[in-house]
N, C-alpha and C positions, 0 to 999 in steps of 0.2 A: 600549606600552600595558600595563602592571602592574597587575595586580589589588590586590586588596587585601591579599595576602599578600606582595607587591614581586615575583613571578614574571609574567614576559611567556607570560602565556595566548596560545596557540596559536601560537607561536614552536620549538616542538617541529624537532626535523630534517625530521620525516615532515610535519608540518603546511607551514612551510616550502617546499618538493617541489610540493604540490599548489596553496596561496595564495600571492599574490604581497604586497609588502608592504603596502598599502591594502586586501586583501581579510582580512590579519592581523587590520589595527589594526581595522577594521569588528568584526569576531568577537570580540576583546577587550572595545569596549565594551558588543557585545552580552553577551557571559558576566556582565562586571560589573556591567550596569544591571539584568541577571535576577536573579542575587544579590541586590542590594541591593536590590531594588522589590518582585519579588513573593513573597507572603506564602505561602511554603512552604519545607520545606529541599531543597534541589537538592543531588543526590549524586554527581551527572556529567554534563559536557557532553561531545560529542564530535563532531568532522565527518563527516560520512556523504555517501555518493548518490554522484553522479558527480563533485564533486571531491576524494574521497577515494578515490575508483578511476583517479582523474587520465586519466577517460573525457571531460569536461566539453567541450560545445561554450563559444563566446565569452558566448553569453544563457544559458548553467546558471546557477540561484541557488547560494548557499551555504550547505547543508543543514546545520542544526546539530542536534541530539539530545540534547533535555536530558532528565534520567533526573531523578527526585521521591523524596523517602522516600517519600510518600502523597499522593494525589491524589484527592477522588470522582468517584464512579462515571462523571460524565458530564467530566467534569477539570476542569470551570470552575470558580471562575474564573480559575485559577489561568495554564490552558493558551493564555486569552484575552488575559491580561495580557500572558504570555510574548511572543505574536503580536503584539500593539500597538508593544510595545516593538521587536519585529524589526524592524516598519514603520517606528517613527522612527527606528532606528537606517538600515536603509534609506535614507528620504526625508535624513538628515543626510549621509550619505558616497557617495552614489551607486552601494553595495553591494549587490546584490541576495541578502538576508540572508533566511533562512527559518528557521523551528524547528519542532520533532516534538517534543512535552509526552507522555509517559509516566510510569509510576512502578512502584517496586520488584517489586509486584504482577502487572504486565505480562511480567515476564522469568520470572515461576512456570510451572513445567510444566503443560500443560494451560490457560494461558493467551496463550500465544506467537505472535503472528501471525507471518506470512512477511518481511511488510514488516520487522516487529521484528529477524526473526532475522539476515535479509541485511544493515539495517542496522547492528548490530553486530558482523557479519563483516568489514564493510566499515570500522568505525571506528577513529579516529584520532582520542587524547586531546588538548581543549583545558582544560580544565580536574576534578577536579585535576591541576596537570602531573604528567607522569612518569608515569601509572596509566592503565594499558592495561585497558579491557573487556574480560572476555574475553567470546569466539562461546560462543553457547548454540545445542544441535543443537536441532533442529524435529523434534519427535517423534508416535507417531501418537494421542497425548491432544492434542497441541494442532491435529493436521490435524482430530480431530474436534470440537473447539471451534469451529477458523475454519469448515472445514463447515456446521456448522449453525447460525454465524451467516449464513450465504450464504444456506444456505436460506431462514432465515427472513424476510431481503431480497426473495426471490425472490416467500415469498407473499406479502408486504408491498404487492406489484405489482398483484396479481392484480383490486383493485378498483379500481388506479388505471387498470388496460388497461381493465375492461370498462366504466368508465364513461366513460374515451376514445370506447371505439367506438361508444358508445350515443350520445354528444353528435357521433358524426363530425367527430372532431379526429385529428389524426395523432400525439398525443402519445405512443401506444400503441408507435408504431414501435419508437422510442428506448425506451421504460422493456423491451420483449422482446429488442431486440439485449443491453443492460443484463444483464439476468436471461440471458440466452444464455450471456455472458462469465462471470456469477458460477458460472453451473453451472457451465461447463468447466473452471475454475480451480478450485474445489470439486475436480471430479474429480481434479485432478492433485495437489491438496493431499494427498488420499488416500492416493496413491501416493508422497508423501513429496516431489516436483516443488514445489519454492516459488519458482523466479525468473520463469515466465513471468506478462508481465502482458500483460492488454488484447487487442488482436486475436493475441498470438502465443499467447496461452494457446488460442486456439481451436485455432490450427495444432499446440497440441503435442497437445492433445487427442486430435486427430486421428490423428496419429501414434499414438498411444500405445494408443488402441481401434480397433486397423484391422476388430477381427470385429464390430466394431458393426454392425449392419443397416442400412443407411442406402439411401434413395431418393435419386434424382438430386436431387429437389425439396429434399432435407432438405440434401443436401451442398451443396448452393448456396445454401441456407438460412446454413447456417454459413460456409461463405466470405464471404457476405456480412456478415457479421457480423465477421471476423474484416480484412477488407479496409476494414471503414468508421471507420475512425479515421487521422486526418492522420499524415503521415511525425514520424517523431521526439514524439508522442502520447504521454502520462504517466497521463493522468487517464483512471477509469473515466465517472465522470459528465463532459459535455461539453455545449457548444451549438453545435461545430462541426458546417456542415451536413453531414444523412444520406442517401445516397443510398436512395432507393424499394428497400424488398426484392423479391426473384424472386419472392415465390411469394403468397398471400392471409393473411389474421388468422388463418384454421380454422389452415392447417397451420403456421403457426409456433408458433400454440397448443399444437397437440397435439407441436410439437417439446419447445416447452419442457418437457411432461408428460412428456414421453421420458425425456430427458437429467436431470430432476428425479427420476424413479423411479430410474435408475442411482446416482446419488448417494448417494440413502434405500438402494440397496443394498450399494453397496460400505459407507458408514457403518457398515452393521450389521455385516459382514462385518474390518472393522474392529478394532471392539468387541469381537467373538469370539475372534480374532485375536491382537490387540494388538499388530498388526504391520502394517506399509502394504499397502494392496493391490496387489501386484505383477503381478494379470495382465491 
C-alpha cells in the first residue's frame, strides 16, 4: 500500500511488530484517503493506544493519530471527515480503524491533555515515514488547563442533576458518578498522575489523599463509583448498566462539593507554585 510518495506507510519495523499485514494495508489506505480527501494540511499520522503498546486484546481498534497544521476550535469539519473516512475504510477491509483529529496547537504547553501526551509516548510513525514524534512532558500549565476544563464539566452537570431529580428520573445517578470521576482525575492531574482513567482514577485518588477525611458513607460513595464501569471499560461517558449507589442524592451532592472544593484548592496551590502538587 504506497502512498503517494511510493513509500509503504506503516510498514516501519516497529509498526510491523504490532499490525499484522491486513491491519497494515487498512492504515495505509486510511493515511492516503486522509491526505487526499480532507481539506487540511496533515503534518503526522502515527499508531497510538494498545496496538502500539502491543497491549492489544483480539476486538482493540486501530488507533490512528492524525496531527493538523490547524484545525478550528471545535476541529470540524475537518476531524468528521477524518472519522467517516475511518469508517469506510473500516466497513471496506474488516479493520477496526479509528482516528484522534488534533492539531499543532494541541501539543502547545498549557494546552496538553493527558490523553495527548501518553498518546505520543506511546507513538509509532505511519506517516511521514521515518519521523519519529517526539514525547512532550505534561507539565503543571497544562494539568491546569485540563483541571479546569474538568471543572467546568463538573458545573455543566449541576442543572442537568437537579432537574433530574426534580422530574424523578434517575438520570442524575450517571451524570454524579461522571463528575465523581472527573474530580478525581482533576486531582491526580494536579499532581502531575496522567494515566489513570475511569474507575482506577478513583482508586488512585484514594491512594494518593489517604488524610482525606472521609465518612464510611463517602468511601463507599467512591468505590462505588470507582467499581461501576464494565471490566476492560475505556470510555468516560457510557450506557452500560449502573449499579444503585450506597448512599442518597444529599450526600453524594455534598461529595461532589467536597472533592470539587479540593480541586479549586490544589489549582490555586498550583498556580502559586508552578509546580504539581505533591502532597
Amino acid at each position: 500500500m504506497r502512498d503517494g510518495t511510493g513509500v509503504l506507510a506503516g510498514d516501519e519495523p516497529e509498526v510491523a511488530r504490532c499490525l499484522d499485514e491486513r491491519e497494515r494495508a487498512a492504515v495505509a489506505a486510511l493515511v492516503r484517503e486522509v491526505r487526499q480527501r480532507v481539506r487540511a494540511e496533515l503534518v503526522h499520522a502515527a499508531l497510538f493506544g494498545s496496538k502500539a503498546r502491543r497491549q492489544a486484546r483480539p476486538d482493540s481498534d486501530v488507533d490512528v493519530l492524525l496531527i493538523w497544521r490547524r484545525l478550528p476550535p471545535d476541529r470540524e469539519p475537518q476531524a468528521g471527515h477524518a472519522e467517516a473516512i475511518a469508517e469506510e475504510v473500516a466497513a471496506r477491509t474488516g479493520v477496526p480503524v479509528g482516528v484522534w483529529s488534533v492539531s499543532l496547537q494541541d501539543l502547545r504547553q498549557g494546552c496538553r491533555t493527558p490523553m495527548l501526551v501518553d498518546a505520543l509516548d506511546d507513538a509509532l510513525p505511519l506517516w511521514p515515514p521515518h519521523t519519529h514524534l517526539p514525547p512532550v512532558p505534561f507539565t503543571p500549565d497544562d494539568a491546569r488547563f485540563c483541571a479546569s476544563r474538568l471543572l467546568d464539566r463538573v458545573d455543566e452537570g449541576s442543572e442537568e442533576v437537579a432537574q433530574s431529580l426534580r422530574d424523578g428520573s434517575d438520570a442524575w445517578v450517571r451524570r454524579v458518578r461522571d463528575d465523581l470521576v472527573r474530580l478525581c482525575t482533576a486531582a491526580l492531574l494536579l499532581a502531575g498522575d496522567t494515566r489513570p482513567r475511569r474507575g482506577e482514577a478513583v482508586r488512585r485518588f484514594l491512594e494518593r489523599t489517604p488524610c482525606l477525611p472521609l465518612s464510611p458513607a463517602e468511601r463507599a460513595a467512591l468505590a462505588w463509583a470507582a467499581r461501576s464501569y464494565p471490566p476492560g471499560h475505556v470510555e468516560l461517558d457510557d450506557e452500560s448498566p449502573l449499579p444503585p449507589p450506597p448512599v442518597d442524592a444529599d450526600r453524594l451532592l455534598d461529595l461532589v462539593d467536597r472533592v470539587r472544593s479540593l480541586v479549586v484548592r490544589r489549582g490555586r496551590r498550583v498556580a502559586r507554585g508552578g509546580g504539581f502538587h505533591r502532597g
